[in-house]
N, C-alpha and C positions, 0 to 999 in steps of 0.2 A: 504494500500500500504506500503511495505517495506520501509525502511528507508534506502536511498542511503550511501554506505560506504562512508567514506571519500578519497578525491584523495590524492594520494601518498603516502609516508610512512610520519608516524611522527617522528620528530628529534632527533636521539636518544642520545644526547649529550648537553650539557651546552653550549650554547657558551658563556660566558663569561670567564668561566673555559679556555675553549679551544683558545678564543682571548687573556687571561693572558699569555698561555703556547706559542701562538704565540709570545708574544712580547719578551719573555726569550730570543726563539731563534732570532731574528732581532739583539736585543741586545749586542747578546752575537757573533753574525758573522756578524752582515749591513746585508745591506739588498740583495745584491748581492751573497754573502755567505751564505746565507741561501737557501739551495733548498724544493723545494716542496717535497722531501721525507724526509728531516730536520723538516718541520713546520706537515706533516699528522703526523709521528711518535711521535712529541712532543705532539700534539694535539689530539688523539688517532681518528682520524676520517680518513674517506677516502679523493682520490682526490673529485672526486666527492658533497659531502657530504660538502668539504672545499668552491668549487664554488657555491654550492646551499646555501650558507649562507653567504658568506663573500665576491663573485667576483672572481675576480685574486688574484693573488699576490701582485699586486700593490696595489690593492684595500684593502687588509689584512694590509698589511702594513699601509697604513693611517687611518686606524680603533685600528690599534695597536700602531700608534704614538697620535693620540685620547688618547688613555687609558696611554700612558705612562705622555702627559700632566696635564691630569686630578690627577692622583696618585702620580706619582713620582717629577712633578713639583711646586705642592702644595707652597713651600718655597718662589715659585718667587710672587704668589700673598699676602701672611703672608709679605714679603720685603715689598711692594709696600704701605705699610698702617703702616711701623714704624714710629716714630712723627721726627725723624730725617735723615740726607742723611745720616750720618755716621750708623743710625741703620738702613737704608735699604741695605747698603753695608755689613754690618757683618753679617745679617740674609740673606742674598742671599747668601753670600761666602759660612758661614757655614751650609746651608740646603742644597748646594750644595757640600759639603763635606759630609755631613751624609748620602747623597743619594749615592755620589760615595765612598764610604766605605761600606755601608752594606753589612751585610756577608750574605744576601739574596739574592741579585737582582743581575747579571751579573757588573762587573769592567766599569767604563768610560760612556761617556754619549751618550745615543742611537743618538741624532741627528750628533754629533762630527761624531761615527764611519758611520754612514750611508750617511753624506754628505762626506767624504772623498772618501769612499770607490763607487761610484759612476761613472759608464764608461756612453757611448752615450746612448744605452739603458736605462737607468734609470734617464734621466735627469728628470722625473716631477716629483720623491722620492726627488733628490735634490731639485728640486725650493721650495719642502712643507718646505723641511725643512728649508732654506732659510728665508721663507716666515715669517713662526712660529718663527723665529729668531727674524726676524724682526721688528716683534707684540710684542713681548718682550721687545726688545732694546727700540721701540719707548715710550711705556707705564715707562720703567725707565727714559728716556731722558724726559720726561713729569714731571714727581718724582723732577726730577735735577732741573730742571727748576723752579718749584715750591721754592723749596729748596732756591735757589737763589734771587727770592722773595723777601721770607721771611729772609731772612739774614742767611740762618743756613748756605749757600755757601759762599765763598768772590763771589766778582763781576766778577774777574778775573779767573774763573774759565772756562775752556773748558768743558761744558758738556757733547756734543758730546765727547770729547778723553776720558773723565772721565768714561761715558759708554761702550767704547770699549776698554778702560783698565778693567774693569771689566768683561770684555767678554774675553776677552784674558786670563785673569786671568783664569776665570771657565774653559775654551775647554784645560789651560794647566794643570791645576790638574787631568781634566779629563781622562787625556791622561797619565798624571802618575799616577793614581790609575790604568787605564787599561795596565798599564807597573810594578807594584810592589810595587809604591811607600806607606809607612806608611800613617797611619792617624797623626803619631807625623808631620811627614816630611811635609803633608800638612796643618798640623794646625802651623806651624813654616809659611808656605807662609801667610796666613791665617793673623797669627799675624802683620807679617812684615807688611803688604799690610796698615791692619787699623792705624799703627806706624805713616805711613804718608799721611795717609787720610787729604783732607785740608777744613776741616770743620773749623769754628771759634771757 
């Protein structure tokens, strides 16, 4: 007896390739601004082809905010494991400077432009990224805490505000590398910032 073909066609594409080339475009427009004939063309596949691997768009997207965590955010788990707060605070500034400077990857930071850029329809693109914020902030609030401890904090320190100065800090370099700004310009905030870091 013959040997039955196989059903449908086989893939004829990479998707990892084609999920890097999605996230360029998210990146480089949110995720609102990016259309479906933005991400097939980037991606060199069809509609078709795109939902027989990936979902929707929605679903693209958080496969693509996956790979931008895994690759691009690298810095913020290397922060989390320096022996001091003031060296989890300079290795997160500046890994998040060298990500938003690379002459590679699209200007500013994929969750910034896509939580902004965000109307009714796309609130559950917002809440991930929210969420993914979130997991962040708590694991350094975690960090701080330790820190404080251990005495490498004074007592008197706000943790909480301490982590959401450093968050403010990142979403605003963020926002000026995806506006023009130097790498000098932001390694001058960069500087400033650790100036008055209030470690002992």
């Amino acid at each position: 007896m013959a040997a039955l073909p196989p059903k449908g066609r086989p893939r004829e594409f990479c998707t990892d390739a084609a999920l890097a080339a999605a996230l360029r475009v998210f990146w480089s427009k949110g995720y609102e601004g990016a259309s479906l004939a933005d991400l097939t063309e980037a991606m060199g596949i069809t509609r078709p082809s795109l939902y027989a691997a990936f979902g929707n768009k929605e679903a693209l997207f958080h496969k693509a905010l996956d790979l931008y965590e895994a690759e691009k955010l690298e810095y913020i788990r290397v922060a989390l494991e320096q022996p001091t707060a003031r060296g989890v605070a300079e290795t997160f500034m500046r890994g998040a400077l060298a990500m938003q400077t690379s002459q590679c990857d699209p200007k500013g930071c994929l969750g910034v432009i896509s939580a902004m850029a965000c109307g009714a329809e796309a609130e559950s693109i917002k809440a991930d990224v929210i969420a993914r914020r979130a997991s962040s902030q708590a694991a350094l609030i975690g960090r701080f805490e330790q820190a404080k401890r251990d005495g490498d904090l004074p007592a008197h320190v706000d943790v909480l505000g301490l982590t959401s100065y450093l968050y403010a800090l990142l979403q605003g370099m963020a926002v000026q590398a995806g506006s023009g700004a130097s790498r000098a310009d932001l390694e001058r905030l960069v500087d400033t910032s650790l100036a008055i870091w209030p470690s002992r």
